[in-house]
TORKELUM-64144 format. One record per atom (N, C-alpha, C, O): y, x, z. Coordinates in steps of 0.2 Angstrom, whole numbers, padded with zeros to 4 digits, always signed. Each point is the difference from the previous one (the first is absolute). Example, Ala and Ser with C-alpha at 12.3 -4.5 7.8 and 13.67 -1.06 7.14 Angstrom:
-0028+0066+0039+0006-0004+0000+0006+0004+0000-0001+0005+0003+0006-0007-0007+0006+0004+0001+0005-0004+0003+0006+0003+0001
END
This chain:
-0006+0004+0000+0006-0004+0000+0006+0004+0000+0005-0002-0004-0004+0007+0007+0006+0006+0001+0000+0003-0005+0005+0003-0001-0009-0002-0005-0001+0004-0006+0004-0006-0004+0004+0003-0004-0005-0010+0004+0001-0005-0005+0008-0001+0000+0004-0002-0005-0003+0004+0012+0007-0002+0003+0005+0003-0003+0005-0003-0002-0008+0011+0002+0005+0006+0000+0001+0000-0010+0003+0004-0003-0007-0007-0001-0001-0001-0005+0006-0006+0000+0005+0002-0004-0006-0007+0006+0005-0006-0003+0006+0002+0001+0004-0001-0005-0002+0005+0014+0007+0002-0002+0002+0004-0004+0006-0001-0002-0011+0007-0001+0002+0005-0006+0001-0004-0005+0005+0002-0004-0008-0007+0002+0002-0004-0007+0007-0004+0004+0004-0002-0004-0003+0001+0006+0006-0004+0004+0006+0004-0002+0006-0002-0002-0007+0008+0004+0006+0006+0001+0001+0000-0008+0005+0000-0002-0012+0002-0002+0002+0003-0006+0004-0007-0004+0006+0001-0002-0008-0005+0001+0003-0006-0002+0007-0001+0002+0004-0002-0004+0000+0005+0011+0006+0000+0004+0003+0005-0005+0006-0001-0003-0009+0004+0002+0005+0008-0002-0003-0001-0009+0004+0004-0003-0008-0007-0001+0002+0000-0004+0005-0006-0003+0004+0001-0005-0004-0007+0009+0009-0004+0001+0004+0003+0000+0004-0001-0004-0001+0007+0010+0006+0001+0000-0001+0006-0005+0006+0003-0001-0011-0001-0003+0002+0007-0004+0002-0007-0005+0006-0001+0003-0006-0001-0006-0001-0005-0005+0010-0003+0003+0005+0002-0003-0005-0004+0007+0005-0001+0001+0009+0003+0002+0006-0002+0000-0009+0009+0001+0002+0006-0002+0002+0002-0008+0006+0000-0002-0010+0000-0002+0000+0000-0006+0005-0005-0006+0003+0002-0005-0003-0009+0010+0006-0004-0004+0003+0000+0003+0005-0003-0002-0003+0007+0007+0008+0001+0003+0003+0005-0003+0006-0001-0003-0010+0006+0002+0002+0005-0003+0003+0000-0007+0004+0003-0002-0009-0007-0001+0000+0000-0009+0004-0006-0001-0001-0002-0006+0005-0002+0009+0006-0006+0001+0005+0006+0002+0004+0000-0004-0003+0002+0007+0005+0004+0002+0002+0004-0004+0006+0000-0002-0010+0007-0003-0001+0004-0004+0003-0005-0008+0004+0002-0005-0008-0007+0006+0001-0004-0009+0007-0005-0001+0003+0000-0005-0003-0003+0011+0004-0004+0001+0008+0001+0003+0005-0004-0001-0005+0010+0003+0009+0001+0003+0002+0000-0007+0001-0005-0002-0001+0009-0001+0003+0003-0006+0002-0008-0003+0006-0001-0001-0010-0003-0001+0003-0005-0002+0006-0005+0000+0003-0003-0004-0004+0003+0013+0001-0004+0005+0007+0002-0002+0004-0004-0001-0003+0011+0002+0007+0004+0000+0005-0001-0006+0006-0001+0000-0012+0001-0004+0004-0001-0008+0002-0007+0001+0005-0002-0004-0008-0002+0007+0004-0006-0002+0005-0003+0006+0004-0004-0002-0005+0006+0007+0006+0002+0005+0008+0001-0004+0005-0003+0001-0006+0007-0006+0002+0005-0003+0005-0004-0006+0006-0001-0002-0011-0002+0000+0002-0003-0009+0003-0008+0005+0004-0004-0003-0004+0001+0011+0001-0005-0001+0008+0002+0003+0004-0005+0000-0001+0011+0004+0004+0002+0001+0005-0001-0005+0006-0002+0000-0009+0007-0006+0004+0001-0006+0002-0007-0004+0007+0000-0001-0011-0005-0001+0001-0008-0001+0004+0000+0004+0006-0002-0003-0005+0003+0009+0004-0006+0004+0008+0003-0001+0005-0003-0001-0006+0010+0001+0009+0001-0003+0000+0000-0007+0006+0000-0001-0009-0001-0004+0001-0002-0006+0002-0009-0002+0003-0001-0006-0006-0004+0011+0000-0006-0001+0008+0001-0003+0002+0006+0001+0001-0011-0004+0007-0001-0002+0004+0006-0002+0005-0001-0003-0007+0006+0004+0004+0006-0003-0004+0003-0008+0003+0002-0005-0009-0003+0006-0003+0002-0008-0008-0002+0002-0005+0002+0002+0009-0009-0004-0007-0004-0002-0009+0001-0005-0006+0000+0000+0012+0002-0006-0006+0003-0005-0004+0006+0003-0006+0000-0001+0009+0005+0006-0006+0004+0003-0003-0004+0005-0007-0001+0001+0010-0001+0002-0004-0003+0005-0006-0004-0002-0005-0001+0003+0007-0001-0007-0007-0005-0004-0005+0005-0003-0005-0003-0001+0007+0008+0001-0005+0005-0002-0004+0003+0004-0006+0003-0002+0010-0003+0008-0002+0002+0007-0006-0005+0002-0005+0002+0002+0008-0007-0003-0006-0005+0003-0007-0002-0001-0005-0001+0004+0007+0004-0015-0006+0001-0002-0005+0006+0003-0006-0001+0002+0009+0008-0002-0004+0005+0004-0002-0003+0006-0005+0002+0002+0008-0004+0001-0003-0002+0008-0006-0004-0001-0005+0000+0003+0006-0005-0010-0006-0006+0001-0005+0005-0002-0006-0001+0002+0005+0007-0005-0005+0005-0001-0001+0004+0006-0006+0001+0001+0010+0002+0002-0005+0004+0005-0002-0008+0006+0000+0002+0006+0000-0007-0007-0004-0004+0004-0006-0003-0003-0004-0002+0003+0004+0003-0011-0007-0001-0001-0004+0007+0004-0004-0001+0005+0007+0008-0008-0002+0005+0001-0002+0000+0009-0005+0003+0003+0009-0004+0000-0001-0001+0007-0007-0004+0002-0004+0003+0004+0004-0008-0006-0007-0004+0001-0005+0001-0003-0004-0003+0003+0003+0006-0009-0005+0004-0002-0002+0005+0003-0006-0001+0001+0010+0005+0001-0002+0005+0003-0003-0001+0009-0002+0005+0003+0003-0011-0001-0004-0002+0006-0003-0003-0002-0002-0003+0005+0000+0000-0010-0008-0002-0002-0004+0005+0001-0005+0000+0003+0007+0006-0006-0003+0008+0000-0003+0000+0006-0006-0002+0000+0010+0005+0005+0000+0000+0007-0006-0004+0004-0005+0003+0002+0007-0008-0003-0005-0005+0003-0008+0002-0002-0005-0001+0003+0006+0003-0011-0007-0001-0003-0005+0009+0000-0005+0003-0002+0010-0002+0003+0001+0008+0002-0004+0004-0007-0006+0002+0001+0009-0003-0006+0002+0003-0006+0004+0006+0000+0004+0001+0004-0006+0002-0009+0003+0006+0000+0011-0002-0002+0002-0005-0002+0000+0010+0004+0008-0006+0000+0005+0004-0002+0004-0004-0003-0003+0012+0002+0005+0003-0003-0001+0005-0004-0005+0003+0001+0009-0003-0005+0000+0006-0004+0006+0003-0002+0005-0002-0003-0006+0011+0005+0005+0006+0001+0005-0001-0007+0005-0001+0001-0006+0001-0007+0002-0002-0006+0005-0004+0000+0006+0002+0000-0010-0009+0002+0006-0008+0001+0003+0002+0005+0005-0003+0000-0006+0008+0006+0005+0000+0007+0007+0004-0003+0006-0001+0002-0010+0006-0008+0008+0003-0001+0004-0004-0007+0006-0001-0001-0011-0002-0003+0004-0004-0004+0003-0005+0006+0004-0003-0004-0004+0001+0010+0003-0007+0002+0008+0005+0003+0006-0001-0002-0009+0006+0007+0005+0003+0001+0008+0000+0000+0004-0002+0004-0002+0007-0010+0005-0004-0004+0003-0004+0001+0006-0001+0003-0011-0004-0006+0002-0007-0002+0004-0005+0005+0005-0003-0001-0009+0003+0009+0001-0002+0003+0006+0004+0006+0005-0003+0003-0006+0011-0003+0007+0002+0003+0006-0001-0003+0006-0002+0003-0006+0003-0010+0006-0002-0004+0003-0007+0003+0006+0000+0002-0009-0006-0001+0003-0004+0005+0004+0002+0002+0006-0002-0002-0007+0005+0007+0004+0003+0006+0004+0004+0000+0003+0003+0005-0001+0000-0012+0005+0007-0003-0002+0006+0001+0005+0004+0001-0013-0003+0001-0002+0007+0001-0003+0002-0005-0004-0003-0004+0006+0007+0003-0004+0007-0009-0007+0001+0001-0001-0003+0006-0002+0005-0007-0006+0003-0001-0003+0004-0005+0000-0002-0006-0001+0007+0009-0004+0006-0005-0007+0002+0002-0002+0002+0006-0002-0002-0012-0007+0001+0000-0002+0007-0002+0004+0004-0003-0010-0001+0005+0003+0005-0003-0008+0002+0000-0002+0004+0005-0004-0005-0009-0009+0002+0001-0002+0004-0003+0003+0004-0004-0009-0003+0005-0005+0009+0000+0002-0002-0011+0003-0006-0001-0005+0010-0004-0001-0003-0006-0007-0001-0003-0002+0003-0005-0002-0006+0010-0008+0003+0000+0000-0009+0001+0005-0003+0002-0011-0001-0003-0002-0007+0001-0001+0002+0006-0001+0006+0001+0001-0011+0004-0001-0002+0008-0008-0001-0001-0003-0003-0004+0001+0005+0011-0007-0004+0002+0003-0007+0001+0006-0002+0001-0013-0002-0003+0001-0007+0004+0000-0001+0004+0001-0006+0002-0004+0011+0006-0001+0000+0005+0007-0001+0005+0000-0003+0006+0004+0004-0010+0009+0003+0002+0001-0009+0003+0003-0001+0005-0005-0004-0008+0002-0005-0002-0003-0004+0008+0005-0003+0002-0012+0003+0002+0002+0000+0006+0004+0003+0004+0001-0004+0005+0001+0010-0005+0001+0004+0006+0009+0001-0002+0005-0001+0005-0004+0002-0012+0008-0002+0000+0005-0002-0001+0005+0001+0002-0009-0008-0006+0003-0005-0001+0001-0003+0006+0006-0001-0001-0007-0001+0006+0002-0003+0007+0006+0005+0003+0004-0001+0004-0004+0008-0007+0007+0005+0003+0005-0005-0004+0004-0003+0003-0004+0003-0010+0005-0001-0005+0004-0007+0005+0006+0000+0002-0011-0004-0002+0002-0005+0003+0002-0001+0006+0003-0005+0001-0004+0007+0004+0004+0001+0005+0006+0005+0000+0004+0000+0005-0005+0002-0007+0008+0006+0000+0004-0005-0005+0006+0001+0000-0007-0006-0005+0003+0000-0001+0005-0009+0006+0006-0002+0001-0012-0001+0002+0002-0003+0004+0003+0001+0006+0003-0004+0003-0002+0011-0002+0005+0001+0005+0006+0003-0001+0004+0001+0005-0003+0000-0011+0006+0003-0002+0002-0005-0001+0006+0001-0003-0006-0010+0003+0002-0004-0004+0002-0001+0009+0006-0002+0001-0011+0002+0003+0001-0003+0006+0006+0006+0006+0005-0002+0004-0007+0007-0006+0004+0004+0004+0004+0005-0001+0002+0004+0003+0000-0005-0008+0005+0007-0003+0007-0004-0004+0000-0006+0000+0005+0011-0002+0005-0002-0003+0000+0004-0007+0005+0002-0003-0012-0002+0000-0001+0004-0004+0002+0001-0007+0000-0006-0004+0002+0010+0002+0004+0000-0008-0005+0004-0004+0000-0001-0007-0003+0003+0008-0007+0007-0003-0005+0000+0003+0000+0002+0006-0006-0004-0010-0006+0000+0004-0004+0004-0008+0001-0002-0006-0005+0010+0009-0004+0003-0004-0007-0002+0001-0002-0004+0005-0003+0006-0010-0006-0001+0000-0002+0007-0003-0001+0000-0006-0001+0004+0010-0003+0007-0004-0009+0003+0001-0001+0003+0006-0004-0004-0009-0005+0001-0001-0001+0007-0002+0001+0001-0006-0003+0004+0011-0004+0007-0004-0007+0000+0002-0002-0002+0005-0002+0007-0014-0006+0000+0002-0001+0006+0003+0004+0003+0003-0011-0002-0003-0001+0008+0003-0008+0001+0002-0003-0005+0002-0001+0011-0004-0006-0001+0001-0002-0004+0009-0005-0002+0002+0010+0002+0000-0001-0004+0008-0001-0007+0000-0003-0003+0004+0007+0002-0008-0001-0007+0000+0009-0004-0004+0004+0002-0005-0003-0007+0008+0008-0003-0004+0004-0001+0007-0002-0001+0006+0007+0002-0008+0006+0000+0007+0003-0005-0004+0001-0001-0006+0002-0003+0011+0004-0006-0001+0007+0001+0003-0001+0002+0006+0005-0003-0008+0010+0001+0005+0004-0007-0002+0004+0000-0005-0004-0005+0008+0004-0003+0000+0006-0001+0001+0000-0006-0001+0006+0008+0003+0005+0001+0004+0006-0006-0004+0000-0002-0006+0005+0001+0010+0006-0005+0001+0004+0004+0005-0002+0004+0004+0011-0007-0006+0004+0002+0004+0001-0006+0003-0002-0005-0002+0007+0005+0007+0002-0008+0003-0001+0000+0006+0002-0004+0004-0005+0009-0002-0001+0001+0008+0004+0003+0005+0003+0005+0000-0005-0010+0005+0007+0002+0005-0005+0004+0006-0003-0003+0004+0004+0009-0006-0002+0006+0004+0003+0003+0005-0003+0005+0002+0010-0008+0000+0004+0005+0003-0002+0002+0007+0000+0006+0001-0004-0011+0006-0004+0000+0003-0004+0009+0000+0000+0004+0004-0001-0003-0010-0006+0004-0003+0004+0007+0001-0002+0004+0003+0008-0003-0006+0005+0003-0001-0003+0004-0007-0006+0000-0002+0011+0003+0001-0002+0005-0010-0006+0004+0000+0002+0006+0000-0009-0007+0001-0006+0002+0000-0006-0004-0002-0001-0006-0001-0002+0011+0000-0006-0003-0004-0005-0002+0007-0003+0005+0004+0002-0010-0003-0006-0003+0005-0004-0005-0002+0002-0005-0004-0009+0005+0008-0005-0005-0003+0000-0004+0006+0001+0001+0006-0004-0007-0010-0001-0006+0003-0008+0001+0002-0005+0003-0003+0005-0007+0007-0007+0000+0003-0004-0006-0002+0002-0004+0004-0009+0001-0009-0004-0004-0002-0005+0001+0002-0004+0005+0000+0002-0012+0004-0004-0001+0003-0001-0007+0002+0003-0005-0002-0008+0004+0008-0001-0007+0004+0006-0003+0002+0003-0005-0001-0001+0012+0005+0007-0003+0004+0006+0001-0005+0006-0002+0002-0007+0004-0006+0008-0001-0006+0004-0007+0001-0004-0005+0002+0009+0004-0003+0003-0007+0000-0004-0002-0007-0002+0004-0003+0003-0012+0001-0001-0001-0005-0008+0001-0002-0003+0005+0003+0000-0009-0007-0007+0001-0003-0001+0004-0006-0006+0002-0001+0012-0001-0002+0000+0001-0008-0003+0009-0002-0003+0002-0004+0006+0000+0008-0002+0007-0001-0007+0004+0005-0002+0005-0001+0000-0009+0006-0004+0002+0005-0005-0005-0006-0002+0004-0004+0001-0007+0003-0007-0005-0006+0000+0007-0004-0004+0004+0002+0010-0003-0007-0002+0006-0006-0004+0005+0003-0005+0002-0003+0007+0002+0009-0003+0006+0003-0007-0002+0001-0004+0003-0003+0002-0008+0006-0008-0003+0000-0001+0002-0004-0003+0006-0001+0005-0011-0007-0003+0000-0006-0002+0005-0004-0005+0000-0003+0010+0007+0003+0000+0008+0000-0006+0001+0003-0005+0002-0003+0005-0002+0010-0003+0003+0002-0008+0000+0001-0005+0004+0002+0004-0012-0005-0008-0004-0002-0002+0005-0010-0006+0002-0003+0011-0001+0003-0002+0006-0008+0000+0006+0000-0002+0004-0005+0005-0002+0011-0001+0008+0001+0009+0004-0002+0002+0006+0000+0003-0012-0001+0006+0004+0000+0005+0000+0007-0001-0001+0007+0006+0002-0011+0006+0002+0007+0006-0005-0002+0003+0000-0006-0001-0002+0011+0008-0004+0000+0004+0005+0005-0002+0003+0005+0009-0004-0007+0006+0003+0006+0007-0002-0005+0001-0001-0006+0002-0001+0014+0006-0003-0004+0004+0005+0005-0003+0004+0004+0010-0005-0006+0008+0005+0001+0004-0002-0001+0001-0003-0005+0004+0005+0010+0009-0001-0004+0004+0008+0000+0001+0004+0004+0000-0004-0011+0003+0006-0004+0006+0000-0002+0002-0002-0005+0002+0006+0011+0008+0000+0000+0001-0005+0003-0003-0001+0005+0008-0002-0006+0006-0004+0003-0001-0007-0002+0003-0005+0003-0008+0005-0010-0001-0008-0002-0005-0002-0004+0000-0006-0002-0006+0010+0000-0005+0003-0004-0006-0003+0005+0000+0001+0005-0005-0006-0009-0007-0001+0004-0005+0002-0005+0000-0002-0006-0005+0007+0010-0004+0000-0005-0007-0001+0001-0003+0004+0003-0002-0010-0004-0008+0000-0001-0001+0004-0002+0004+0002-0005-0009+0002+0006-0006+0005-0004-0006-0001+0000-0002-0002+0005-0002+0002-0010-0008-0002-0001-0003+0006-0004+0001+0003-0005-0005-0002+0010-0007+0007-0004-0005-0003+0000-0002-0002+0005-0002+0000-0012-0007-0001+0000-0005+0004-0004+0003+0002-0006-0008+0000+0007-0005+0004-0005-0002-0006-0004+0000-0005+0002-0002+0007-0010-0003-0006-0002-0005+0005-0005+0000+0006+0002-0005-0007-0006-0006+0001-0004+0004+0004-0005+0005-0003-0002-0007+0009-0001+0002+0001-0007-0001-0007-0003-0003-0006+0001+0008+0009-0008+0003-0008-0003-0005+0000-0004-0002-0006-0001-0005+0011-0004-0005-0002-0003-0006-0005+0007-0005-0004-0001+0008+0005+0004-0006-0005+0005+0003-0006-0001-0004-0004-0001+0010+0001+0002+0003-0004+0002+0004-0006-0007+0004+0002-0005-0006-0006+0006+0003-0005-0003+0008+0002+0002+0003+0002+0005-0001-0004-0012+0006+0002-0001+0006-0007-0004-0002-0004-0004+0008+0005+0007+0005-0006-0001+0001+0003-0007+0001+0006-0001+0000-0010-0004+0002+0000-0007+0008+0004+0000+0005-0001+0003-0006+0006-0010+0009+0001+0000+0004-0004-0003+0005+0002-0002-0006-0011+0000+0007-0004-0002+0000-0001+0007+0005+0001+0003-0011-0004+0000+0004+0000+0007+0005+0003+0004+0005-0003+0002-0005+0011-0001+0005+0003+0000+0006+0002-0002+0005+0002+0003-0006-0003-0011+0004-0001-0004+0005-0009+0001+0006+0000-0001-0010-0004+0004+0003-0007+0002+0005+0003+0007+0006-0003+0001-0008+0007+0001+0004-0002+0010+0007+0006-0002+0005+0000+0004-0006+0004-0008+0007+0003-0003+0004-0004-0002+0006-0002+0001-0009+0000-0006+0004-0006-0005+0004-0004+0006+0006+0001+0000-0007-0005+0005+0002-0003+0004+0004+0003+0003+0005-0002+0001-0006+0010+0001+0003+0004+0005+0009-0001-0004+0005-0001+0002-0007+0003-0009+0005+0002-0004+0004-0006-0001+0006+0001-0001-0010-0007+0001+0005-0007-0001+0004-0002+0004+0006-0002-0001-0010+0002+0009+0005+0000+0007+0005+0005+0000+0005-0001+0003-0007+0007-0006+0006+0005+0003+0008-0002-0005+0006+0001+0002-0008-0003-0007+0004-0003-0005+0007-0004-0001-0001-0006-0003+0006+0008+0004+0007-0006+0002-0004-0005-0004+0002-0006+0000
END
């Protein structure tokens, strides 16, 4: 009877803990897929509301992009829910741009000239996407880079934005610390995520107004590895180049 016992509660416990890992999972992948959106339309309904009566024709055009990142928002928490695969490094930097330019921030790209693993597309594409949701959320940012190098070690990723009010910090380059106890989910999630693939995250404030993410991953030589097509890449310049464009 003591043997049967210590058996029900073992299945009792695992059953507990695979609910909360499961539940874990959609918090996190709601948080990671979802801010970004949320932001953006935070964003476009701000913009409408000073556009009503002053320049209607934009506004109405406004309205229409907002009715699209609301399909795009509900879409992508059908994802979630159904726990499909959900981003891609590619679309995160064709969105990019698209969506900072709202806010009158530049953006420059800047990637290896070699196809990307597809592997990059888990592990990066959720960087692209929250760096870009906090510079939407936290910054006064006018410039946000995107620089990728390769190296037989692997791809380094550099995100940086100005807009940050570092003074606290004073003219010095210092790291912020990611983790459990970081404020905020958005960057302690990524490090998990890094650190479930074998990379490294570190964030910083550089100078007086400069924030910079850093991401290191090893990835497979590119003959082993499924690789992202070069229109594709040739697609996320073209955008790069459209945004940056009076």
């Amino acid at each position: 009877m003591g043997t049967a016992r210590l058996l029900e509660e073992l299945r009792a416990d695992l059953a507990r803990f695979a609910g909360l890992s499961e539940r874990l999972r959609l918090a996190r992948d709601v948080h990671d897929l979802l801010g970004l959106g949320l932001s953006a339309l935070a964003l476009k309904a701000d913009l409408i509301g000073r556009l009503v009566g002053r320049d209607d024709n934009r506004a109405a055009a406004e309205i229409r992009q907002m009715r699209r990142l609301c399909a795009t928002a509900r879409a992508e928490l059908r994802q979630v829910t159904e726990g499909q695969p959900w981003l891609s490094f590619e679309n995160e930097l064709a969105a990019a741009p698209q969506v900072l330019a709202s806010a009158g921030i530049e953006v420059r790209v800047s990637l290896p000239d070699r196809p990307l693993p597809a592997q990059v597309d888990d592990v990066l594409a959720p960087v692209v996407r929250e760096a870009v949701t906090n510079i939407l959320r936290h910054s006064a940012a006018t410039l946000c880079t995107i620089e990728m190098t390769d190296s037989s070690a692997g791809l380094r990723l550099v995100i940086g934005n100005d807009g940050v009010d570092a003074s606290p910090l004073g003219p010095t380059s210092r790291a912020i610390e990611v983790g459990a106890n970081s404020p905020g989910r958005g960057l302690a999630n990524l490090a998990e995520r890094l650190r479930a693939s074998g990379g490294r995250l570190a964030a910083s404030v550089v100078g007086d107004c400069r924030f910079e993410l850093v991401v290191e991953v090893g990835v497979p030589p590119v003959a082993e590895a499924l690789t992202a097509p070069a229109s594709a890449r040739r697609r996320v310049r073209s955008v790069e180049e459209t945004a940056a464009s009076p």
